[in-house]
C-alpha positions in Angstrom: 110.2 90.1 83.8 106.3 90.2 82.8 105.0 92.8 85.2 101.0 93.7 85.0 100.3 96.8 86.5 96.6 97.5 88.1 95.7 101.1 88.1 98.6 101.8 85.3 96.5 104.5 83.8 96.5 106.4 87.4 98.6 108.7 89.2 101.4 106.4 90.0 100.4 104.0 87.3 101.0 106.5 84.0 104.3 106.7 85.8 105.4 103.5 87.3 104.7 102.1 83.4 107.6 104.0 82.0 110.4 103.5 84.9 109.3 99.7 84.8 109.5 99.6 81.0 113.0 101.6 80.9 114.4 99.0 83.3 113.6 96.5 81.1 110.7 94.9 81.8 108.0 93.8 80.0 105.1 95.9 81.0 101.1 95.2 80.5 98.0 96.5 82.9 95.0 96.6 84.0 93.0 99.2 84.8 88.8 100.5 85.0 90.0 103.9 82.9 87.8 106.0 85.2 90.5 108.7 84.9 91.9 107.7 80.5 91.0 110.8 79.7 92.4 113.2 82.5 95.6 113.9 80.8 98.2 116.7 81.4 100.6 116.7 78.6 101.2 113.9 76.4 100.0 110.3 76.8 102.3 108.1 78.8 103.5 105.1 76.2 101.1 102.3 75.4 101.3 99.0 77.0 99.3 95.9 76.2 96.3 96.6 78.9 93.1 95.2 79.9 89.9 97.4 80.6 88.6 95.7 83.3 87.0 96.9 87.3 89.4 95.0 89.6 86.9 93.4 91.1 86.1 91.7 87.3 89.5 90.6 87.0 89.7 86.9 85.7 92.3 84.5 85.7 93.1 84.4 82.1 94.5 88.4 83.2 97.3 86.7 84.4 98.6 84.7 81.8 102.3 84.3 81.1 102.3 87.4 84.0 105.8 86.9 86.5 105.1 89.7 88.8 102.5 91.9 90.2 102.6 95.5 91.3 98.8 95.8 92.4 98.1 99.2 92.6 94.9 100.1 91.9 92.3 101.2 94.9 90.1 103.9 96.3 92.6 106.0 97.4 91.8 109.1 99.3 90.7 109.4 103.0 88.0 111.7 102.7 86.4 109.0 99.8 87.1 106.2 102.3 85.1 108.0 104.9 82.2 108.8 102.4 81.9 105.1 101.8 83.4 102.8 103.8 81.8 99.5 102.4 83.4 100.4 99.0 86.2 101.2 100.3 86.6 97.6 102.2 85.0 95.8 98.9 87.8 97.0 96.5 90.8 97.7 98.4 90.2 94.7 100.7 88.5 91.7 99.4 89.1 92.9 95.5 92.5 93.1 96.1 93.1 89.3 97.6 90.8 88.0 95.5 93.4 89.6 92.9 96.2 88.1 94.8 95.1 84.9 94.9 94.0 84.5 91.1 97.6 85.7 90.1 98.9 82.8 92.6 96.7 80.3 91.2 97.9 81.6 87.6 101.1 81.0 88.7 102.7 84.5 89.4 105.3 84.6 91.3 106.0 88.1 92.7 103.1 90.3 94.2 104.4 93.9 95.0 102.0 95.6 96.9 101.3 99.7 97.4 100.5 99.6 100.9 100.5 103.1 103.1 102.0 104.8 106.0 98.4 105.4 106.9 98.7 101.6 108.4 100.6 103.3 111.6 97.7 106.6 111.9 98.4 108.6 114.5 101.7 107.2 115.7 103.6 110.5 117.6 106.0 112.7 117.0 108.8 109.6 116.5 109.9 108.0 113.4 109.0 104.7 113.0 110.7 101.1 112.1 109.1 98.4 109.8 107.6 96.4 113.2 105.9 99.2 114.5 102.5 98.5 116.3 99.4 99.3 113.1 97.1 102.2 114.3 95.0 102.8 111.2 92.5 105.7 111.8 90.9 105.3 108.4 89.0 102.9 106.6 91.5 103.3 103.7 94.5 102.5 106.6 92.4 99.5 107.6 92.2 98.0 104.7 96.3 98.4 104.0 96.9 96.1 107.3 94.0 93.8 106.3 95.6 93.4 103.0 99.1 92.9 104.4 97.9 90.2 106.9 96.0 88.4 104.1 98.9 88.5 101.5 101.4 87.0 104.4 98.7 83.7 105.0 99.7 83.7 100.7 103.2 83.2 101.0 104.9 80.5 100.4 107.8 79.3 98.0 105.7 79.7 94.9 104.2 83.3 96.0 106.5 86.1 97.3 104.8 89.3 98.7 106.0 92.5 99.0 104.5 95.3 101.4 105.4 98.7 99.9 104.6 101.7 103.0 104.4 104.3 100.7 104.7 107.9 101.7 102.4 110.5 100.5 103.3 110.9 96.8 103.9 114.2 94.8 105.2 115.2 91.7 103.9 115.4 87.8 102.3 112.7 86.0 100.8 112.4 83.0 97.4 111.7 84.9 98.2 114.3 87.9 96.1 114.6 91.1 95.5 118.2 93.0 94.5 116.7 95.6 98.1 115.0 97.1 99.2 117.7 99.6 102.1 119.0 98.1 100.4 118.7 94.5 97.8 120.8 96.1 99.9 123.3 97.9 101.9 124.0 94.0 98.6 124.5 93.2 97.3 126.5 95.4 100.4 128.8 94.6 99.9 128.4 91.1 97.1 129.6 90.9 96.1 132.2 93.4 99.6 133.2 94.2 99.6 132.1 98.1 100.3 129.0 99.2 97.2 127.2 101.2 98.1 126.2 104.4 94.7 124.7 106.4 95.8 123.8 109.5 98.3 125.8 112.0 101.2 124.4 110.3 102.5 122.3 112.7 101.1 118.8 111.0 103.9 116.6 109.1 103.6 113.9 107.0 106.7 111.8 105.0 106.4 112.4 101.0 107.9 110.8 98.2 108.3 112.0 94.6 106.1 109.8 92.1 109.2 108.9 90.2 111.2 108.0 93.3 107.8 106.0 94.4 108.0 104.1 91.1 111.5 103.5 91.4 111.4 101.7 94.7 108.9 99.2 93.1 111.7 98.7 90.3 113.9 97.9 93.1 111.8 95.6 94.5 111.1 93.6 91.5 114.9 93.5 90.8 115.7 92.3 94.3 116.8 88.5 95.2 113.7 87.0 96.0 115.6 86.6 99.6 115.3 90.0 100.2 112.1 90.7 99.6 109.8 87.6 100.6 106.9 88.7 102.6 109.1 91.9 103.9 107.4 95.4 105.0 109.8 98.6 103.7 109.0 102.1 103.9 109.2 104.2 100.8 109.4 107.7 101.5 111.2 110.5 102.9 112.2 112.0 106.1 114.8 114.5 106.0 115.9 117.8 104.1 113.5 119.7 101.4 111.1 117.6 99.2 112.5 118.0 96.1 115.0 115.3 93.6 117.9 115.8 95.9 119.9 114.7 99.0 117.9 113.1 102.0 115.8 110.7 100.3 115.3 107.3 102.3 113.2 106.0 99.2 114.1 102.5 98.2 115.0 104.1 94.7 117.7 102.4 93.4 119.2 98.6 94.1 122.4 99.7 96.1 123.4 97.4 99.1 121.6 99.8 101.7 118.6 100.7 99.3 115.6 97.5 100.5 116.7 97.3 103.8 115.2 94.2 105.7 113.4 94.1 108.4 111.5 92.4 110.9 107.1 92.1 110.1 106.8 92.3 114.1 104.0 93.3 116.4 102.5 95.4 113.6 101.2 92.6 111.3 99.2 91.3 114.7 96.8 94.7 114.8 93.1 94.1 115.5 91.5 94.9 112.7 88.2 93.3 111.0 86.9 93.7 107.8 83.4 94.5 106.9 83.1 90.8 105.3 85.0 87.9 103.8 
């Protein structure tokens, strides 16, 4: 499959190239290289890519393209709350404008990063797909607001995907400090204590970058069925964060790995966005 790949030179992106590419597909992106030159190691393989701010993408970006995993945004609470309207221009109306250019183009696949920051402060229970939205965040705002856009895109030529992903951690070739458990490594790293700045009691579901990546993979490789306008959670819940037993990432294309569920109540939250 043709797979272009906003934000490929991020985080995620310098990772998700490689996992996509080793499973076969046909990899090319699209990114603003704000962050080219941030590298940890060596340079993750090159791809056919397009230096381009999302909200300059064109049609012609999509050309002979089969699938989209749209991951490029502002993505950081603390930046969402320093400037909301940004925030709302890029990861909001950027990002469908995106989505519908690569329907008109004819793309057929849209797999999109949304967050577990849809649900905000939702208890001390775990959660299902069709949990009521609760978004305390601009940056969680926009993640429903782009899920309840993509669904009105649907149809039998367009198939969305809603990724809830967890918080991410691991290396990349592009890493951020700033991920919790990135920072808390660092932290250690560093100064020798680990940086704890809150009473401890806070939890949050993580997923390894690789893992994340993965899951995406899966995605893409699902029937079409499986998949169509379907909400799955990517992340885990159970044991120590690590590469072993426990994960309930959707990391690998096993009969229980994309498990289907209802969109429910949750796609229904009122939410507005700061324009059209």
């Amino acid at each position: 499959m043709r797979v272009l790949v906003t934000g490929h030179n991020g985080y995620v992106g310098s990772v998700m190239r490689r996992i996509l590419s080793d499973r076969g597909h046909e990899v090319r992106g699209l990114d603003s290289d704000l962050f080219r030159d941030c590298l940890m190691g060596p340079a993750p393989g090159a791809v056919p890519e397009v230096h381009r701010d999302l909200r300059d993408a064109t049609e012609d970006d999509f050309e002979g393209v089969d699938a989209v995993v749209h991951l490029a945004a502002l993505c950081n609470d603390p930046l969402g709350n320093m400037d909301p309207e940004l925030t709302f221009e890029i990861n909001h109306r950027a990002s469908l404008r995106l989505a519908r250019l690569a329907k008109a183009a004819g793309v057929s696949r849209f797999v999109f990063a949304s967050s577990c920051s849809l649900y905000g402060q939702a208890g001390n229970s775990l959660l299902q797909e069709d949990a009521p939205f609760n978004p305390i965040t601009p940056y969680g705002e926009t993640k429903v607001l782009m899920e309840r856009d993509l669904a009105v895109l649907a149809d039998d030529d367009f198939s969305p995907t809603y990724m809830r992903c967890s918080t991410a951690y691991g290396f990349s070739p592009r890493l951020r400090a700033d991920v919790v458990l990135n920072n808390l490594v660092a932290a250690a790293v560093t100064s020798g204590r680990v940086l704890i700045k809150s009473d401890g009691t806070p939890w949050r579901p993580v997923v390894h970058v690789e893992d994340f990546s993965r899951a995406f993979a899966a995605a893409l490789d699902a029937p079409r069925e499986r998949v169509h306008d379907e909400a799955f959670h990517v992340g885990r819940t159970t044991g120590t964060p690590g590469r072993g037993p426990g994960s309930s990432t959707c990391a690998t294309s096993s009969s229980n790995s994309m498990r289907r569920t209802s969109r429910g109540p949750g796609i229904s939250a009122s939410v507005t966005s700061n324009g059209s």
